[in-house]
Backbone bond lengths (Angstrom), bond angles and torsions (degrees), N, CA, C in turn:
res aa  C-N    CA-C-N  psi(-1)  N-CA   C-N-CA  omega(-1)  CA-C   N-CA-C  phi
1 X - - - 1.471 - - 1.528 109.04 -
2 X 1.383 117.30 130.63 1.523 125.62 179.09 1.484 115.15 -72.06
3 X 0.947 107.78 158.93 1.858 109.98 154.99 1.104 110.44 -149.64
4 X 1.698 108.72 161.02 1.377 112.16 177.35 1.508 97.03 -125.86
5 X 1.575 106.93 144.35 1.171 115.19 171.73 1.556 115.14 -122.85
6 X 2.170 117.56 114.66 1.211 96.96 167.08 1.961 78.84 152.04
7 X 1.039 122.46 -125.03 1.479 135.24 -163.45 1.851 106.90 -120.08
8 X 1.379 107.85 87.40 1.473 104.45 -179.78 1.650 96.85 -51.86
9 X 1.967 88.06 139.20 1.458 113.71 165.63 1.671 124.79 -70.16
10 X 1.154 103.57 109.83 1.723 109.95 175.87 1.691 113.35 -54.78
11 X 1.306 93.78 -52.40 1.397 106.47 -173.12 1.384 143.28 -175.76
12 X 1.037 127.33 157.32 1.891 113.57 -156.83 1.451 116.67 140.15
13 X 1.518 113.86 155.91 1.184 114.71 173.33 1.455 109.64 -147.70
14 X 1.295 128.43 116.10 1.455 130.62 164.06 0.957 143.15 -88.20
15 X 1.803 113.54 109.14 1.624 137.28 -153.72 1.793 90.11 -61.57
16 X 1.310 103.54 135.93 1.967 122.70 152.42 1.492 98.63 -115.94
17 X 1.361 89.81 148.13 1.442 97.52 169.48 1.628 100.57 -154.73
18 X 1.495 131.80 158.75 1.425 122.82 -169.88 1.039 105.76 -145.65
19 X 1.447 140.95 149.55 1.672 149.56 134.00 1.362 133.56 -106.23
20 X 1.092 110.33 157.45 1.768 89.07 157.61 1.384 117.33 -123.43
21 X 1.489 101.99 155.98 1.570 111.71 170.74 1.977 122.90 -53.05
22 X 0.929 89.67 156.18 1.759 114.52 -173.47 1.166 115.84 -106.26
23 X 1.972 117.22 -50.62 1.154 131.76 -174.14 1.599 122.74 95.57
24 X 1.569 91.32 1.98 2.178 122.35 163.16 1.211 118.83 -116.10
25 X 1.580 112.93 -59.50 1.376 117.23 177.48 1.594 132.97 -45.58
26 X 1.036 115.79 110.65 1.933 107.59 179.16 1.206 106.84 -110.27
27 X 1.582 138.01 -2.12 1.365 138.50 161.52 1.392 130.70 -112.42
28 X 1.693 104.61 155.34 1.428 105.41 -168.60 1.034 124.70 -143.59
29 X 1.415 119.99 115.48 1.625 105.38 -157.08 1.708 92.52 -86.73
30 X 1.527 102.09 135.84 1.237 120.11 156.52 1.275 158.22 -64.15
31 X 1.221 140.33 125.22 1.402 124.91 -134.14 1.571 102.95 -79.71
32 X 1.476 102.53 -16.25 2.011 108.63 -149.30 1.952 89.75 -145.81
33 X 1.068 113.78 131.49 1.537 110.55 175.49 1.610 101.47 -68.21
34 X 0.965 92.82 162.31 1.776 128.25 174.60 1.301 116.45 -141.45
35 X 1.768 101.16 135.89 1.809 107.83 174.09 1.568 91.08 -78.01
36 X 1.073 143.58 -61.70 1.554 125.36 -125.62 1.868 95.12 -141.03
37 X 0.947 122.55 164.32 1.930 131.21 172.34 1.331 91.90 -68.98
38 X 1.706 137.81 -39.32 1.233 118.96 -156.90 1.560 115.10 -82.79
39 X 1.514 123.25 -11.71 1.221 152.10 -172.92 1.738 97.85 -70.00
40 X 1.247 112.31 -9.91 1.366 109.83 -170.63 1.094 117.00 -131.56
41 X 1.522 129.74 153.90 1.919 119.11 -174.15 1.719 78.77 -138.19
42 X 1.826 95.73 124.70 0.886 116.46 179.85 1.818 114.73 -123.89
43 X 1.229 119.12 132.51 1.168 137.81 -159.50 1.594 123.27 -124.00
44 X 1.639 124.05 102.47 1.343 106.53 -171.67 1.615 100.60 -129.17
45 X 1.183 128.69 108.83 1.114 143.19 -149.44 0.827 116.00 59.15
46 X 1.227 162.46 41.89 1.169 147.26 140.93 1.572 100.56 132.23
47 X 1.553 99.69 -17.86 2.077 102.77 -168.46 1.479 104.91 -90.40
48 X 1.246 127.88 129.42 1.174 120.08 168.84 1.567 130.91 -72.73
49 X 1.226 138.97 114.54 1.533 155.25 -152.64 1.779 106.81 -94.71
50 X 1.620 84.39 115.86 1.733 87.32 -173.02 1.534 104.87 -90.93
51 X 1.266 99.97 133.48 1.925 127.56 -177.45 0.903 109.73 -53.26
52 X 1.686 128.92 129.54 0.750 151.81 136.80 2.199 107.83 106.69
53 X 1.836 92.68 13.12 1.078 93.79 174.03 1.732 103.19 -133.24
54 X 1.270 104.36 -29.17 1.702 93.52 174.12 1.637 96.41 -105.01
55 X 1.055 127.10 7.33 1.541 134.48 -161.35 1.555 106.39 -146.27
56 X 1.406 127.69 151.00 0.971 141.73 124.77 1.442 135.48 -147.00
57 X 2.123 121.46 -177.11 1.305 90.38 -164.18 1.299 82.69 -143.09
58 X 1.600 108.74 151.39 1.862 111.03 -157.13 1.912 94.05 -82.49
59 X 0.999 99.38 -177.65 1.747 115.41 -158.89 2.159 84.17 -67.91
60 X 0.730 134.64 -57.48 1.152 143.17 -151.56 1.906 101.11 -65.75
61 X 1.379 116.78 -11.01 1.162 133.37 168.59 1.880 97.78 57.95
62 X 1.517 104.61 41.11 1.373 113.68 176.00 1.606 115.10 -105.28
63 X 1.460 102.62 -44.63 1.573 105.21 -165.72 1.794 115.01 -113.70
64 X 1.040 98.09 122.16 1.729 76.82 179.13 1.505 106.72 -114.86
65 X 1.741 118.70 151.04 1.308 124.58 -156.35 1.380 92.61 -127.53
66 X 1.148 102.81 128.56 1.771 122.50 158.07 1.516 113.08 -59.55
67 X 1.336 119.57 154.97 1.239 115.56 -177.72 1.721 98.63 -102.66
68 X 1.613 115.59 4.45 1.200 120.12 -169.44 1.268 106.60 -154.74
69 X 1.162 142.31 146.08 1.600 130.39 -175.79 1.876 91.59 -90.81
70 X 1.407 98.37 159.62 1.462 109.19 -165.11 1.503 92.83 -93.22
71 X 1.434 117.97 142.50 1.721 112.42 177.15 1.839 114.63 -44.35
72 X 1.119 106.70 168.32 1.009 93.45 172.64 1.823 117.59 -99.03
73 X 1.455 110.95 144.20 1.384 135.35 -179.56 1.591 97.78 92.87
74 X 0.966 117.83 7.38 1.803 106.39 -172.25 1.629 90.21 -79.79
75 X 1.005 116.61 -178.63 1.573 132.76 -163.04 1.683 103.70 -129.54
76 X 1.267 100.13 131.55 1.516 118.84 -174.62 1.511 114.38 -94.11
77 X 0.951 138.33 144.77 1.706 111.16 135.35 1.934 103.30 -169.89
78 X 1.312 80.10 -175.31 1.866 93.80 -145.59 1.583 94.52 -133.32
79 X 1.292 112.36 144.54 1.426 129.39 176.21 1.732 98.36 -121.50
80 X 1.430 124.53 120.90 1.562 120.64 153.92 1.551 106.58 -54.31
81 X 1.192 132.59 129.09 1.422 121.82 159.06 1.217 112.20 -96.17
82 X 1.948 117.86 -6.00 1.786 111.08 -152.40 1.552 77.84 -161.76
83 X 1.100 104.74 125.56 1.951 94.98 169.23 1.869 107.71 -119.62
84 X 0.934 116.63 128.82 1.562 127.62 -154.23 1.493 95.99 -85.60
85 X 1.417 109.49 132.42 1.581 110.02 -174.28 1.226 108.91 -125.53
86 X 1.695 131.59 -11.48 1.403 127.79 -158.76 1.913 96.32 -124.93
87 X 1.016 109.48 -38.35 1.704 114.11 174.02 1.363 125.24 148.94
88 X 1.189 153.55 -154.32 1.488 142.82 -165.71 1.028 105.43 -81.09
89 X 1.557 138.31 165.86 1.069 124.62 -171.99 1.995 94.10 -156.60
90 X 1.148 114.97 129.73 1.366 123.82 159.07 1.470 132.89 -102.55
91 X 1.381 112.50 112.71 1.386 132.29 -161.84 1.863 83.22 -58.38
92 X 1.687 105.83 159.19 1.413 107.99 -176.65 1.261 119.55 -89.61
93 X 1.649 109.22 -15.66 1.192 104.09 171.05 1.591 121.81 -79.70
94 X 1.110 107.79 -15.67 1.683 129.68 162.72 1.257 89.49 -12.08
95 X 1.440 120.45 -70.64 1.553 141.44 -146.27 1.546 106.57 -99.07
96 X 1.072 124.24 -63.50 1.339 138.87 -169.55 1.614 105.98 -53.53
97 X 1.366 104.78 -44.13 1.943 109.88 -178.43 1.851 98.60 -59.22
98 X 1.068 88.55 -37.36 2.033 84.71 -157.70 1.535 112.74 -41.83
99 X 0.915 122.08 141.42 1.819 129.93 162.85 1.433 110.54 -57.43
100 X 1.557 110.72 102.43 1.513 96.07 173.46 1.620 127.34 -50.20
101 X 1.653 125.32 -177.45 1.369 83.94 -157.10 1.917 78.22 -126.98
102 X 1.167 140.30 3.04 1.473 135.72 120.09 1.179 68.64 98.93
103 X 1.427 145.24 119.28 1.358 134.82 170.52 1.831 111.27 134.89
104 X 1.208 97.60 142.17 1.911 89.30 154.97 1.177 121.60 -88.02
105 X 1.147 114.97 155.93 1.862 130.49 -143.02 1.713 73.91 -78.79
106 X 1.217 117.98 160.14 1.913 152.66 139.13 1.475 85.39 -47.70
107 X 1.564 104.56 154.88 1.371 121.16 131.87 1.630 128.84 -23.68
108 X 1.803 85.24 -66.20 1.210 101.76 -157.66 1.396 115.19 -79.46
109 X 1.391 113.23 5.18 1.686 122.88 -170.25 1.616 128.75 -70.67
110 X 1.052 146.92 162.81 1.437 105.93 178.34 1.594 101.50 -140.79
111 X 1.514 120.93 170.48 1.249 142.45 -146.11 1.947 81.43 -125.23
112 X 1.636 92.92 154.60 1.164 91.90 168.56 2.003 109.86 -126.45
113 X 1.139 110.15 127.86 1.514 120.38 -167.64 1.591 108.30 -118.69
114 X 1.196 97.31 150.67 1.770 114.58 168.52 1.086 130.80 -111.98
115 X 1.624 105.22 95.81 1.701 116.95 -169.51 1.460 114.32 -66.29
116 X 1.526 126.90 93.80 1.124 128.70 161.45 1.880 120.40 -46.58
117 X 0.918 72.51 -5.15 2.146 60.85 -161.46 2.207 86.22 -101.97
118 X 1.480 103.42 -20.47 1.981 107.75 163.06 1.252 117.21 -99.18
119 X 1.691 116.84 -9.00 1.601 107.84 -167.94 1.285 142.29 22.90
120 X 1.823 84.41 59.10 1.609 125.96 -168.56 1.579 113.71 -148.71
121 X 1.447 106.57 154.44 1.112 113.28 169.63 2.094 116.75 -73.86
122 X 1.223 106.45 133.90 1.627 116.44 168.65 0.886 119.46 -124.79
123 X 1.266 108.26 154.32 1.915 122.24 166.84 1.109 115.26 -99.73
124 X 1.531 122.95 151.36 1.301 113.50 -179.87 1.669 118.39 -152.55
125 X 1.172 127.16 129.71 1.647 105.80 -144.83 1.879 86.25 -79.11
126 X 1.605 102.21 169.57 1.206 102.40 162.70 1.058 120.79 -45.04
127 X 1.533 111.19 -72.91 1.353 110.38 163.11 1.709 139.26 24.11
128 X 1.312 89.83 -43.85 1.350 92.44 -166.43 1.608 112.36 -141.52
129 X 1.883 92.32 26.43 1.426 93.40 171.78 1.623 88.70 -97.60
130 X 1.484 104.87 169.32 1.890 109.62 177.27 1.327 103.18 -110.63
131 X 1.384 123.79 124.53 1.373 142.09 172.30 1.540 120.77 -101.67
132 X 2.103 102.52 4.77 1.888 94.36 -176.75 1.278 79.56 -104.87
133 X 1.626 109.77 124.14 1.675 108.05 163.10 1.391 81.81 -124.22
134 X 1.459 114.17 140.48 1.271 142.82 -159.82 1.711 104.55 -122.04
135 X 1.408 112.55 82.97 1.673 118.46 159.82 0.998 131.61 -29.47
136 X 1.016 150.83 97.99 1.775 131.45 171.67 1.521 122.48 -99.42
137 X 1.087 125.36 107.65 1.546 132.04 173.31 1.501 105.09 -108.30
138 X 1.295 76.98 153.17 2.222 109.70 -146.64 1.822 79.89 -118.39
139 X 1.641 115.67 114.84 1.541 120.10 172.72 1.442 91.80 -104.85
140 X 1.420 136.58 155.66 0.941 138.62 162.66 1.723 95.18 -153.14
141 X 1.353 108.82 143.98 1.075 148.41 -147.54 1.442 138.71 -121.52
142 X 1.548 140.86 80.15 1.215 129.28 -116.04 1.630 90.72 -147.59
143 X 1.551 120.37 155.50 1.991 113.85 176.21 1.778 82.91 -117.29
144 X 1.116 118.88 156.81 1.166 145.84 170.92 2.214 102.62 -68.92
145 X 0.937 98.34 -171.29 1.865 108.07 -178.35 1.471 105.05 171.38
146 X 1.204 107.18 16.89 1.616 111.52 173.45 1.913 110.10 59.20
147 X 1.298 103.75 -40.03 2.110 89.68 166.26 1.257 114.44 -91.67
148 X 1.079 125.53 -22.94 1.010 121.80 -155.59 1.904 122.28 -91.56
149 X 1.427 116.69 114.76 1.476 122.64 -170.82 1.079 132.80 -95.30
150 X 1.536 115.64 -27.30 1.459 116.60 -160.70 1.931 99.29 -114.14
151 X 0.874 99.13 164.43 1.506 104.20 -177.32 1.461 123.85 -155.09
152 X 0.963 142.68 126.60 1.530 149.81 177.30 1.452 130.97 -64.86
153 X 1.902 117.41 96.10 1.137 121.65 -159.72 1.484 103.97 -125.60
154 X 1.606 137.57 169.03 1.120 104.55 -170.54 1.907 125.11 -87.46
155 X 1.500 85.97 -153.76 1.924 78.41 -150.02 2.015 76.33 -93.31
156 X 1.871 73.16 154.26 2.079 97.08 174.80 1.174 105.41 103.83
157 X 1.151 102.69 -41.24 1.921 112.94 -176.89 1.882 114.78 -27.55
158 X 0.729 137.11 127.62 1.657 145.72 152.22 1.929 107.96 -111.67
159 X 1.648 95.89 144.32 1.378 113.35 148.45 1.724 114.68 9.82
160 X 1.069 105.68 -72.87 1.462 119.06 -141.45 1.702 79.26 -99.70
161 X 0.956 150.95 26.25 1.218 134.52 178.17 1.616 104.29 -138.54
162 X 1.501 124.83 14.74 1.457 114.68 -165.74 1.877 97.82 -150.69
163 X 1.082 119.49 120.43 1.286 97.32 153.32 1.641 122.66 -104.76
164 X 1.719 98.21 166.06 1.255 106.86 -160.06 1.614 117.07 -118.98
165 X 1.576 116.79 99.89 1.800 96.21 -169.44 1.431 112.24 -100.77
166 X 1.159 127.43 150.11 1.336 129.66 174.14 1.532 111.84 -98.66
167 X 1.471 159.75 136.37 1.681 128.37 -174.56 1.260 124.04 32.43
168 X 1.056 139.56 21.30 1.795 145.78 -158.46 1.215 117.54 102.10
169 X 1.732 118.77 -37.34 1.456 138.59 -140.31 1.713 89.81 -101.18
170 X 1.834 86.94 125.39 1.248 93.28 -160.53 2.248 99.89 -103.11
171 X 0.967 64.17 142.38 1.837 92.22 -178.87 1.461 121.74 -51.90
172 X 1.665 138.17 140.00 1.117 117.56 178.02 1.693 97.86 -104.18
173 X 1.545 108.09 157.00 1.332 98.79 -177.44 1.295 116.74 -104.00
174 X 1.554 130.96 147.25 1.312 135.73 -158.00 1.595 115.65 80.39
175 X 1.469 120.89 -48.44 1.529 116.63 162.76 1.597 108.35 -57.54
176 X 1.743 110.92 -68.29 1.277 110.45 -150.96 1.737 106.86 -101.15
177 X 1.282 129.06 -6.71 1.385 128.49 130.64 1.624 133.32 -140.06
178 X 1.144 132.73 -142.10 1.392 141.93 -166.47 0.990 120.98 -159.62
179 X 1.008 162.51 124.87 1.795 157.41 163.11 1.775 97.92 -111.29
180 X 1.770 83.41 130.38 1.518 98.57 165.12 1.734 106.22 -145.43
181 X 1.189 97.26 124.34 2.007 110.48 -167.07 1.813 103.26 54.65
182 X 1.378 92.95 -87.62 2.433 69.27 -155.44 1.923 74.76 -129.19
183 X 1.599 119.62 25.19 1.557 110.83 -176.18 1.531 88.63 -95.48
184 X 1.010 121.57 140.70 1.788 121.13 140.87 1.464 108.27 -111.86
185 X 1.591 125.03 133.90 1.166 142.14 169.39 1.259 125.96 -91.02
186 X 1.341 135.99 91.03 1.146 128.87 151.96 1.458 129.36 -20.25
187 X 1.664 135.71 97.29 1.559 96.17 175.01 1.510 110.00 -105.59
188 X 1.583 93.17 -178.73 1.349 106.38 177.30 1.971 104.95 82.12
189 X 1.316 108.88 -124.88 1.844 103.46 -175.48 1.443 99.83 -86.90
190 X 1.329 108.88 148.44 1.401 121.45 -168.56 1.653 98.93 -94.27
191 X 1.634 115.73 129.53 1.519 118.33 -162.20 1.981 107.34 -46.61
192 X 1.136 99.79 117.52 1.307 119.59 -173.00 2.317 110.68 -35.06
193 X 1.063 118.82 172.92 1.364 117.95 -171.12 1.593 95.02 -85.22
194 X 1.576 109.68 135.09 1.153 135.41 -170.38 1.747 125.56 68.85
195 X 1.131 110.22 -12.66 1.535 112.24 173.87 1.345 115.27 -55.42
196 X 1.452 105.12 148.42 1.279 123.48 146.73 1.593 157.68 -41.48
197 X 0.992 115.87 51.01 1.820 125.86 -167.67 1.749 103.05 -81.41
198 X 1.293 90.17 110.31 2.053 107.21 171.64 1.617 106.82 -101.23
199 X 1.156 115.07 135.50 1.618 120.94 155.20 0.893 119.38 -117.29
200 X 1.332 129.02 112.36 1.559 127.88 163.05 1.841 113.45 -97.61
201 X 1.343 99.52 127.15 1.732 110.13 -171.29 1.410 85.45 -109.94
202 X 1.495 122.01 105.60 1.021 130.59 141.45 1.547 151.20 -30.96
203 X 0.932 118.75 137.27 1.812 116.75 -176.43 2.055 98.75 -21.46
204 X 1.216 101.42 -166.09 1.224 119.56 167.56 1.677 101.70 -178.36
């Protein structure tokens, strides 16, 4: 008669899967994905292989690579300890341990990205990230006539997205006007006859 001693199991099942060595091969495609090397108990003759130093497993939690090919005919095998159901996953210290690298990137350096259209992790050299982002501000240019308040700027615009100069003297927004659709309102005295009124519509 058996016993168990400790926290009866509710529920679960733990994937094996096995190969054998060649004495070339250092990869293995996996039967069941995995987030992480530690998710897995890996076994090559009989010795158990510590994660993520005689083993690892690519971002896609598909293949895992020996840091050594196993002799050949020796006997492999693998226990799932964690079977991954939502997608790859990077521990935080993954990131957080690294040595920043205090510097601008090489060319040749690379970024790490998430190919939606592979729903996978990629690399990608600098190289070929784009760093000219090109601003465009819209000045428009207006004379005062002493009645006249409202003026035509473009459409979407809010407050906080435009500045407003009167003679140089720049405007506060919400006190000293308003924009509603492509109107801006002057309030209070309408910019006096012959003055200067600048708009600058900012990036977005």
């Amino acid at each position: 008669m058996s016993s168990y001693i400790g926290k009866e199991p509710t529920y679960g099942v733990f994937i094996m899967q096995s190969a054998t060595g060649d004495g070339s091969t250092t990869t293995l495609t996996l039967t069941a994905t995995t987030a992480d090397a530690t998710q897995l108990m890996v076994s090559v003759g009989g010795l158990l292989q510590k994660p993520r130093t005689a083993y690892s497993i690519n971002t896609a939690g598909t293949i895992l690579t020996f840091s050594e090919a196993p002799a050949s005919g020796i006997e492999i095998f693998l226990v799932f300890l964690g079977k991954q159901l939502t997608g790859p996953r990077i521990s935080g210290d993954a990131i957080s341990s690294q040595t920043a690298l205090g510097t601008t990137p090489a060319d040749d350096d690379y970024f790490l990205i998430y190919d939606t259209s592979a729903s996978d992790l990629k690399k990608v050299e600098k190289q070929y990230v784009s760093t000219n982002v090109v601003l465009t501000y819209t000045t428009r240019s207006f004379t005062g006539d002493g009645s006249t308040s409202t003026f035509t700027i473009s459409a979407s615009r809010t407050v906080d997205d435009i500045l407003v100069f009167i003679n140089g003297v720049a405007m506060k927004p919400t006190d000293d006007y308003t924009v509603a659709g492509t109107t801006l309102t002057i309030t209070g005295v309408a910019p006096a006859s012959a003055s200067s009124l600048v708009v600058r519509e900012l990036p977005k």
